[in-house]
C-alpha positions in Angstrom: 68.6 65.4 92.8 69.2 68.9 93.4 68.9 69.6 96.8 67.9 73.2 98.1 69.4 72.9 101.3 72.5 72.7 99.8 72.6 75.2 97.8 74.9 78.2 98.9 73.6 80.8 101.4 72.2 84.0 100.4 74.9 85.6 102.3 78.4 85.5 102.4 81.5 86.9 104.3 79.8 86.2 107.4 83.2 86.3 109.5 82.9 90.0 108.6 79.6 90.6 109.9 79.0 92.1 113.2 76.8 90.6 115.7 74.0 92.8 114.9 74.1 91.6 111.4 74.7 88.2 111.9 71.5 88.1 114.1 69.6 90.2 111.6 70.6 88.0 109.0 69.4 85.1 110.6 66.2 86.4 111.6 65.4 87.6 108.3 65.8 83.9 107.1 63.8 82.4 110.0 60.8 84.3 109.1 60.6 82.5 105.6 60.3 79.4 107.8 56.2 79.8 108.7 55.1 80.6 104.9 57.3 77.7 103.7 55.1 75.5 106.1 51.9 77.4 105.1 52.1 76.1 101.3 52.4 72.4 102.6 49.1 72.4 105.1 47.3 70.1 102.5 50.0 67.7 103.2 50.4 68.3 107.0 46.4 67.6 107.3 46.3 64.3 105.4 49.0 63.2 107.5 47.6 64.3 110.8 44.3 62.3 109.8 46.6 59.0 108.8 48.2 59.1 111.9 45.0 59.9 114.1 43.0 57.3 112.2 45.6 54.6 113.3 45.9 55.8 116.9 42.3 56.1 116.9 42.2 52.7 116.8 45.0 51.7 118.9 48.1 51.8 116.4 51.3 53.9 117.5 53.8 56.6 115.8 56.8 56.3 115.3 59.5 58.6 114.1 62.8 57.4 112.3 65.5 59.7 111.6 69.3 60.8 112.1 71.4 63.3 113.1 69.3 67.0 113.3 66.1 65.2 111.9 66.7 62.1 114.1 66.7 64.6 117.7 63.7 66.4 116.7 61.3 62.9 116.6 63.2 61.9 120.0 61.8 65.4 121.4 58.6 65.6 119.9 57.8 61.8 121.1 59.0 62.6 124.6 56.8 65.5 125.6 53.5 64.0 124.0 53.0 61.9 127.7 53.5 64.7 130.4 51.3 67.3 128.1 48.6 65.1 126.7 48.9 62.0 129.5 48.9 58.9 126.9 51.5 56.1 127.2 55.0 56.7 126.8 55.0 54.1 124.3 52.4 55.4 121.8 54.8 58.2 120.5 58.3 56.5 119.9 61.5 58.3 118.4 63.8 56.6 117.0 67.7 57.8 116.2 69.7 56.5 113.8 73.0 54.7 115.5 70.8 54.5 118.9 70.2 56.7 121.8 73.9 57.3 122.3 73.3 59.7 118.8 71.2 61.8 120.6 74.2 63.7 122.2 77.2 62.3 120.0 77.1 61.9 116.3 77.7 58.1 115.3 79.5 58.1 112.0 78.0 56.7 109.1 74.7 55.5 111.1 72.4 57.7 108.4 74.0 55.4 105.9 72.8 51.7 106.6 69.7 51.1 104.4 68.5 48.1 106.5 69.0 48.9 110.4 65.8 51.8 111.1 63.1 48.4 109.8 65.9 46.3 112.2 64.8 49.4 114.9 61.5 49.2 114.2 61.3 45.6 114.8 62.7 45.9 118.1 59.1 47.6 119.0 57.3 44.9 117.5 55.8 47.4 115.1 52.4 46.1 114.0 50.0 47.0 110.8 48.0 49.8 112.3 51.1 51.6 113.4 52.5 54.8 111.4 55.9 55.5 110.3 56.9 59.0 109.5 60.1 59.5 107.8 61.9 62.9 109.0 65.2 63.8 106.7 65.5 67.4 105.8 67.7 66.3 103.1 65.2 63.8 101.9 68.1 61.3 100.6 68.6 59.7 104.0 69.9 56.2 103.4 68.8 55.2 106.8 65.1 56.6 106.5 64.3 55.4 102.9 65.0 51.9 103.9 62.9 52.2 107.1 60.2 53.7 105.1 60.3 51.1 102.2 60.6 48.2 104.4 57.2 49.6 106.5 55.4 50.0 103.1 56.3 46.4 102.5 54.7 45.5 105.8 51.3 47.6 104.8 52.2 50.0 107.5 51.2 53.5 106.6 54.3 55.8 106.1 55.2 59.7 105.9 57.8 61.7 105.9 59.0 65.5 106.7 61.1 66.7 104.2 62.7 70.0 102.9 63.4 69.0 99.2 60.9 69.3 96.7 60.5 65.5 95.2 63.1 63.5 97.1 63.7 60.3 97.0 62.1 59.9 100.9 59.2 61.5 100.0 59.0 59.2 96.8 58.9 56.6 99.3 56.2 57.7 101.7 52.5 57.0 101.2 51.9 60.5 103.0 54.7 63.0 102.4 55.3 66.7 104.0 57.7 68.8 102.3 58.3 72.2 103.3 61.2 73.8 100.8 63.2 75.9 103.1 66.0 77.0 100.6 69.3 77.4 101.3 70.8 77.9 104.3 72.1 81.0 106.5 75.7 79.0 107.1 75.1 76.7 103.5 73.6 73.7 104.1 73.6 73.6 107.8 70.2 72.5 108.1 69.9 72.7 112.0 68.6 76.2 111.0 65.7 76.7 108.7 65.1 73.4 108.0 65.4 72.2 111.5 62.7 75.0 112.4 60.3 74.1 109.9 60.5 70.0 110.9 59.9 71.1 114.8 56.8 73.4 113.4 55.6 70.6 111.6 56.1 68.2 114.6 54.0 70.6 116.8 51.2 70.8 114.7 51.2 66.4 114.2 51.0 65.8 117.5 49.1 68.8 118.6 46.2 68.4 116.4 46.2 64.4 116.6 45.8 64.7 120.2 43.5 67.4 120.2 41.4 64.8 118.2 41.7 62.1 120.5 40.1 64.1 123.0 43.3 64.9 125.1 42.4 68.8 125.3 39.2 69.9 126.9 38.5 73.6 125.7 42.2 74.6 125.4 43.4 73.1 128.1 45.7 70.3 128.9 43.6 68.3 131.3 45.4 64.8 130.8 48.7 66.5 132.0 51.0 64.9 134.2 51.9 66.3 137.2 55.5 66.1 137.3 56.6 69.4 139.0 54.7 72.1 141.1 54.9 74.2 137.9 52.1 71.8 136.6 50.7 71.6 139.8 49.7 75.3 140.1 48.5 75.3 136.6 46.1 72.2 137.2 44.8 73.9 140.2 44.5 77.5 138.5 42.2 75.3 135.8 40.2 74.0 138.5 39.9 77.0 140.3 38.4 78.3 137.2 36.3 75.6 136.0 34.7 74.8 139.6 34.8 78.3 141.1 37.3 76.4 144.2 39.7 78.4 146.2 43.4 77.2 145.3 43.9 75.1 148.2 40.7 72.9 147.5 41.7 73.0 144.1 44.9 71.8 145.0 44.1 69.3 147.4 41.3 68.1 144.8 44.3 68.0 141.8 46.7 65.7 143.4 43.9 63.7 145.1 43.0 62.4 141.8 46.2 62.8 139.9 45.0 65.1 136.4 42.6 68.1 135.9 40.3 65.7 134.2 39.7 63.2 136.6 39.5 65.8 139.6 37.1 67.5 137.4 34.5 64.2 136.7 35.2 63.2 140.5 33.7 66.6 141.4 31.3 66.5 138.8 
């Protein structure tokens, strides 16, 4: 297939540029990132309703992916407990070669067909789980194979892509592919396409939890309070929504560990 990210940059001589071109350069790319993801929000909302349909009723999400592609699931899986509060294991990245790829490249672990179902196994991955697929190649050895192997199983899949009609997305029930085009530095697809798969990420997770009722308003009640940061924000919402001073807000907050809870308790 012929794969845009790959083709040559739009720019060349860059070792010639100064730094104000070099950033202006980049820039100008970047801000083709948000319409590219603009033309797939068809696709980005029939995946957001899979997933929520499935976790709705208990099932998890799980990421699969390497190198660039592989980080961003890690990332986006992390953060979903200390904003929204649910279980650390309802989001779950996964990296091909392991958790040691996170920081150091493992060679050749995008290219084993078999290990990311071998991975997914390891989570005892059920039927009402989700598997989304993120490649911005869309060719990824180790991601088709996970993907496949789920759709074997019955377990929904998708993927995030940035190749129009790739062989990942060919795979996946419920695909997402935002075209990026070539890259600033060719085919170095930490860039565009790296930005459009963390966009894409935020608005998944986002909007699934919005829908699972872990946003009150526009606020993060279910937050965990992990640092005093979060701590002054809880109490500033309940300062707000009870009319409190801060230090009854405060001692309210940490009494009863989230905003929601303090808020139902004084309620």
């Amino acid at each position: 297939m012929q794969r845009s990210t790959e083709a040559d940059s739009h720019y060349d001589q860059l070792e010639n540029m100064s730094t104000a071109e070099l950033l202006a350069n980049i820039n100008r790319e970047d801000q083709t990132v948000a319409l590219s993801v603009q033309k797939a929000l068809p696709q980005i909302e029939a995946l957001v309703d899979g997933v929520f349909s499935r976790m709705q009723q208990g099932g998890r999400l799980f990421y699969i992916g390497a190198g660039t592609s592989g980080r961003l699931g890690i990332v986006d899986a992390s953060e979903c407990p200390p904003t929204y509060g649910i279980e650390f294991n309802r989001v779950i990245g996964i990296i091909a070669g392991g958790d040691g790829a996170i920081r150091k490249a493992v060679e050749f672990a995008e290219d084993d067909f078999d290990q990311a179902w071998k991975d997914l196994q390891s989570w005892n991955i059920q039927p009402n789980d989700v598997v989304v697929g993120i490649a911005a190649s869309g060719t990824t050895p180790y991601v088709i194979g996970g993907l496949s192997d789920a759709r074997k199983h019955g377990i929904l899949t998708g993927c995030i892509t940035c190749n129009a009609g790739s062989p990942v997305a060919g795979v996946a029930e419920l695909p997402v592919e935002v075209v990026t085009g070539p890259e600033f530095v060719t085919g170095s697809t930490r860039m565009k396409a790296g930005t459009a798969q963390k966009l894409v990420l935020n608005m998944l997770t986002t909007s699934v939890m919005v829908k699972l009722g872990r946003v009150k308003g526009n606020k993060m009640v279910d937050m965990q309070l992990t640092n005093n940061k979060l701590v002054e924000r809880g109490a500033r919402m309940l300062m707000k929504a009870l009319d409190l001073p801060e230090p009854e807000a405060r001692e309210l907050l940490l009494k009863h560990g989230s905003v929601r809870k303090a808020m139902e308790a004084a309620r």
